[in-house]
matplotlib code that plots the C-alpha trace (Angstrom):
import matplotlib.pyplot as plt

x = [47.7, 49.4, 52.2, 55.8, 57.7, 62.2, 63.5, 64.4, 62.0, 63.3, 61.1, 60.4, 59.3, 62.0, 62.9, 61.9, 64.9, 67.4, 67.2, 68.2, 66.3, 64.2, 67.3, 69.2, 66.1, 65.5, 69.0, 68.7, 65.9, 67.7, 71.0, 67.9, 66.4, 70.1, 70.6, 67.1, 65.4, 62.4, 59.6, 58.9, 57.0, 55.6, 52.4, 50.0, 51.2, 55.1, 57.2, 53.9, 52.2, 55.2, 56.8, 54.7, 55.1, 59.1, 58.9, 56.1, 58.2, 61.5, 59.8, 58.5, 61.9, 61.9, 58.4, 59.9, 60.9, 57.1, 56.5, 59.9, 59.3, 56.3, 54.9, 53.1, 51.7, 49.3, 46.0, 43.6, 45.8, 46.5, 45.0, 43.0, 42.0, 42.4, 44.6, 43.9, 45.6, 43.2, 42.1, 39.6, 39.4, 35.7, 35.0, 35.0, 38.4, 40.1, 38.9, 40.0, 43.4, 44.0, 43.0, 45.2, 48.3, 47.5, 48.5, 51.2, 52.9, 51.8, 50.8, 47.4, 47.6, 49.0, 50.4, 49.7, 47.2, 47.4, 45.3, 48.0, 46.8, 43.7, 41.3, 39.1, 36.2, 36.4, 33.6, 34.9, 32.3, 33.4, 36.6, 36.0, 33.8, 35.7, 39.0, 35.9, 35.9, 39.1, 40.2, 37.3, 38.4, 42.2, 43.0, 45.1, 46.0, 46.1, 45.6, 46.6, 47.3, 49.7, 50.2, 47.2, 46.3, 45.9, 41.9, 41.8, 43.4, 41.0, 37.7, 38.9, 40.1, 36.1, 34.8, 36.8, 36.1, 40.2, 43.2, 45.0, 48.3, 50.2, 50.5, 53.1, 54.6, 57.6, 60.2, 64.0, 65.8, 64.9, 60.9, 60.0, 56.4, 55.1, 56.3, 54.5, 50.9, 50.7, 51.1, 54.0, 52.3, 49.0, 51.0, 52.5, 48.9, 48.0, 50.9, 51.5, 54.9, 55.1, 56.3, 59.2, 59.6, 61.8, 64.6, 67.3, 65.6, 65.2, 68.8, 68.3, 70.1, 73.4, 72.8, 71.0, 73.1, 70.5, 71.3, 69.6, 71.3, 74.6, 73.9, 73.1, 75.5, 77.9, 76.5, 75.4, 79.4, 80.8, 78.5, 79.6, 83.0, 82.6, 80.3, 82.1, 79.4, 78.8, 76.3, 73.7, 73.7, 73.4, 70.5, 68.7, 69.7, 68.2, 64.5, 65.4, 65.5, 62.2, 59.9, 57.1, 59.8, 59.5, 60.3, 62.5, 62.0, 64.7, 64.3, 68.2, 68.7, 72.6, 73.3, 75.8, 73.4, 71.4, 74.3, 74.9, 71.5, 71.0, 74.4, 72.6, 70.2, 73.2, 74.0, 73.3, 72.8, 73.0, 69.8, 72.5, 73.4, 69.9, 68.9, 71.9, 70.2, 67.2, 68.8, 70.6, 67.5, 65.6, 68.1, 67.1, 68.2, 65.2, 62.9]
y = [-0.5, -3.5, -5.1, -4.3, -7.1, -7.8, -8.1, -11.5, -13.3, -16.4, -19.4, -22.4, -25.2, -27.2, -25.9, -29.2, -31.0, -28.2, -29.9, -27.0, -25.8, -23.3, -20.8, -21.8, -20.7, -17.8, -17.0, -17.8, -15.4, -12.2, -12.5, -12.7, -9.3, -8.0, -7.9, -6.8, -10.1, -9.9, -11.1, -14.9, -17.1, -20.5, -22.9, -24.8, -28.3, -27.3, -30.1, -32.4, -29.5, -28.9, -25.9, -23.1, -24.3, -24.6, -20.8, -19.9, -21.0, -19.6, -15.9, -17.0, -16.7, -13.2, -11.5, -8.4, -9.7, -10.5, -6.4, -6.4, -9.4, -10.1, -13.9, -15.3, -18.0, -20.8, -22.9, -25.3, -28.6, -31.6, -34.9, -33.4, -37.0, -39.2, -40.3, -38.7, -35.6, -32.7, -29.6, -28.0, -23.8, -23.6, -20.9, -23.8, -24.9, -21.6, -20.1, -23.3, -23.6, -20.0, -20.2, -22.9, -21.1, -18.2, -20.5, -22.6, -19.4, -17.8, -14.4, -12.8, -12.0, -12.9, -10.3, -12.3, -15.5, -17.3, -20.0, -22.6, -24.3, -24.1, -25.7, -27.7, -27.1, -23.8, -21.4, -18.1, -16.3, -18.7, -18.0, -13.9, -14.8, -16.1, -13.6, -10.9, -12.3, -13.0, -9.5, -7.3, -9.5, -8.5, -12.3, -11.6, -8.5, -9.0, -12.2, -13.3, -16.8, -19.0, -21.3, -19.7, -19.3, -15.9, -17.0, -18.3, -15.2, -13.3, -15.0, -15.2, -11.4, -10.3, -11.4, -9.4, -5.7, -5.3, -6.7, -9.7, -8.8, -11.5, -15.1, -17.2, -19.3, -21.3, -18.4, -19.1, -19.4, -23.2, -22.1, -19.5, -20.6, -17.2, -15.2, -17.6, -18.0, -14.3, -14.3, -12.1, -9.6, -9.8, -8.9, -5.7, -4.8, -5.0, -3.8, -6.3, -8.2, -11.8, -14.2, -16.5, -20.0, -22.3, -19.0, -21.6, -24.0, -26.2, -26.7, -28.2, -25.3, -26.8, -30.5, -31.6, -32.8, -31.5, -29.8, -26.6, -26.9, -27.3, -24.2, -22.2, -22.8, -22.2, -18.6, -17.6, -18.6, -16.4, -13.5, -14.2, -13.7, -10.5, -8.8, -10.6, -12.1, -16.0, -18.6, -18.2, -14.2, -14.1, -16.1, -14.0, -11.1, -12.1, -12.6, -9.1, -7.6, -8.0, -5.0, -7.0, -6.8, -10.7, -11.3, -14.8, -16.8, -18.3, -22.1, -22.6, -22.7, -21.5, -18.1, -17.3, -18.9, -16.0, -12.9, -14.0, -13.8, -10.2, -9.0, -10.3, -7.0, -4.7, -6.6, -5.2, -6.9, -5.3, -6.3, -7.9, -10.8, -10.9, -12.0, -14.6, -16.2, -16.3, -18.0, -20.4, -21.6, -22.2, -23.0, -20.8, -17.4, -14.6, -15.1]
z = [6.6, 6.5, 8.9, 8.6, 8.1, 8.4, 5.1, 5.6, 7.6, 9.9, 9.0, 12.4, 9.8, 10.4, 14.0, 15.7, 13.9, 14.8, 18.2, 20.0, 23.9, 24.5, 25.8, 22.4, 20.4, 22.1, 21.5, 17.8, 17.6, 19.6, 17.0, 14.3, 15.8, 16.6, 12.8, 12.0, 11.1, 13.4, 11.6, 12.7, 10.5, 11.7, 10.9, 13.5, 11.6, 11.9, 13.5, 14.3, 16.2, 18.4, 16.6, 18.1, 21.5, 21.1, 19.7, 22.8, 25.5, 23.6, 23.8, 27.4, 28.7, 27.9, 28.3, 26.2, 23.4, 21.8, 21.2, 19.1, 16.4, 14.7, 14.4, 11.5, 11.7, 9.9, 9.9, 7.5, 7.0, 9.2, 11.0, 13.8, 15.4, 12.3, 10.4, 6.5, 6.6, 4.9, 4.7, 6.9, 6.4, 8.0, 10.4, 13.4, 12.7, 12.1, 15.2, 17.0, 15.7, 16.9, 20.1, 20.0, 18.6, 20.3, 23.9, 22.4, 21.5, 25.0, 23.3, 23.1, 19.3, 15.5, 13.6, 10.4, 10.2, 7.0, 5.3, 4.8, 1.8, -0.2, 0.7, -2.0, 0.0, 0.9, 1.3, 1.0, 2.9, 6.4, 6.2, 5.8, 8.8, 11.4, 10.2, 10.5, 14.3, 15.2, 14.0, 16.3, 18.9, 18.5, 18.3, 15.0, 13.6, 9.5, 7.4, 4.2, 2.5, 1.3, -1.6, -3.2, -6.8, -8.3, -8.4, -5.1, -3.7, -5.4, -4.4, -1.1, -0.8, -2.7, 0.6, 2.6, 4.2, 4.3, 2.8, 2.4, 3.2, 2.0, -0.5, 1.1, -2.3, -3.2, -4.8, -5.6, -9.0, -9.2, -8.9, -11.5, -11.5, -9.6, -12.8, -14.8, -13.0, -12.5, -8.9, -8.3, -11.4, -8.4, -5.4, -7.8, -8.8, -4.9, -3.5, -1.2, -0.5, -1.2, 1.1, -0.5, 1.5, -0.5, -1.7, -1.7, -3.2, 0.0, -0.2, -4.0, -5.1, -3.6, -3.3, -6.8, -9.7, -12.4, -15.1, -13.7, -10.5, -12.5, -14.7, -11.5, -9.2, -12.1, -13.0, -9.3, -8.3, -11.1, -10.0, -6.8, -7.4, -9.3, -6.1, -3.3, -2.1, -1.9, -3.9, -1.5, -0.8, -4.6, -4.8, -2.0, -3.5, -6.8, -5.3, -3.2, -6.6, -7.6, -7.6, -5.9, -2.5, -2.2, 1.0, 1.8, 5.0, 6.0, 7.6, 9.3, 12.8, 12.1, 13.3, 10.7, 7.9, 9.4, 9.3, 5.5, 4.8, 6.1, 4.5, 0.9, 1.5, 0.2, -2.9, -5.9, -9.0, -12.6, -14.5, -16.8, -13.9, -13.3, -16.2, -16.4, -13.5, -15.0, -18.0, -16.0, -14.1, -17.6, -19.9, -22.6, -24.0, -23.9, -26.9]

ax = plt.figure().add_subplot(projection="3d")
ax.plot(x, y, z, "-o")
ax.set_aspect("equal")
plt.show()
């Protein structure tokens, strides 16, 4: 009963910087739909506030475009009037902030609302409150979290009359803490697809001079080579892989970043170069 996402998702966290128009970004996201990347993920806090209205007057330009992509996007951390940035998932503030992405992004609903980032002082029963409200009003369509524990997701989804859909977490071969902390193993149990921000390592993957990053680029450029494919489709392809259908968001503004992200969805890796990623990342043969 949940949403259907693209594959690859096209991520706005970073969209402010691309310092491209309205037109261009509305461009950007029609070659992202023309290949079949139409699920749009964004937060309330992205680019000081000013993501969501960039994206809301991008999809203003053309009024037909909303019914073919599907936005996601994010509330529960920032300043609101002070200074100390925080936390705040009470039913006030989450009702606010989507009334208030709701006319930034000039559209009537979210497909997906997410709780950004845990929230210390979260009462679990507010939260299912106001997403108990905001989805008989039609306000948002499905919820879910991100950056949220295996416990947290599961006190938060006990209060609940329907599903999470979704734990937004850092995922890439540099990050292998969602095997570890039994997040991923969750999303399996649930059936429910992970979303992956960070599947290229925020650029890490190609920029640090770590050891890991050495070993990686190494084995993800020899796999490359043997598949055709290059360091970055391989990495994609490697989260693609997993049974738990991670799903990576992509954060360029690049069209062509975009096309060889898409063309990762027909690699296919042996279990063999899987696990020599995995090997490379951690430095370690397999116990």
């Amino acid at each position: 009963g949940g949403p259907t996402f693209s594959r690859i998702v096209q991520g706005f966290g970073s969209s402010i910087r691309w310092g491209k128009s309205c037109r261009e970004v509305l461009e950007h996201v029609l070659a992202g739909v023309e290949l079949g990347v139409t699920t749009l993920d964004i937060a309330a806090i992205y680019g000081g506030g000013q993501a969501e209205t960039l994206l809301g007057d991008a999809l203003a330009l053309d009024p037909t475009l909303r019914e073919r992509v599907q936005i996601v996007t994010k509330c529960g951390i920032g300043t609101w009037g002070t200074s100390l940035y925080h936390c705040d998932s009470s039913a006030k503030h989450i009702l606010w902030s989507v009334d208030q992405s709701l006319a930034k992004l000039k559209t009537d609903r979210v497909d997906v609302l997410l709780i950004h980032r845990p929230d210390p002082l979260m009462n679990a029963d507010e939260v299912a409150e106001a997403f108990e409200q905001l989805r008989q009003s039609g306000k948002v369509l499905h919820f879910g979290v991100s950056n949220f524990t295996v416990s947290q997701f599961k006190l938060l989804a006990s209060r609940l009359s329907f599903a999470l859909v979704t734990n937004e977490i850092e995922i890439s071969a540099m990050h292998l803490h969602a095997w570890a902390d039994g997040t991923l193993d969750l999303c399996q149990e649930l059936r429910i697809s992970p979303m992956a921000w960070g599947p290229l390592g925020g650029g890490h993957l190609f920029t640090d001079k770590t050891e890991q990053a050495d070993r990686l680029r190494k084995e993800l450029e020899q796999i490359g080579q043997a598949l055709g494919a290059t360091i970055d489709q391989v990495a994609l392809a490697w989260l693609l892989k997993h049974p738990a259908g991670i799903v990576p968001i992509l954060g360029t503004g690049k069209a062509e970043r975009v096309q060889s992200a898409v063309q990762a969805e027909s690699l296919e890796l042996s279990r063999e170069q899987w696990f020599r990623i995995w090997v490379a990342s951690t430095g370690k043969r397999l116990p």
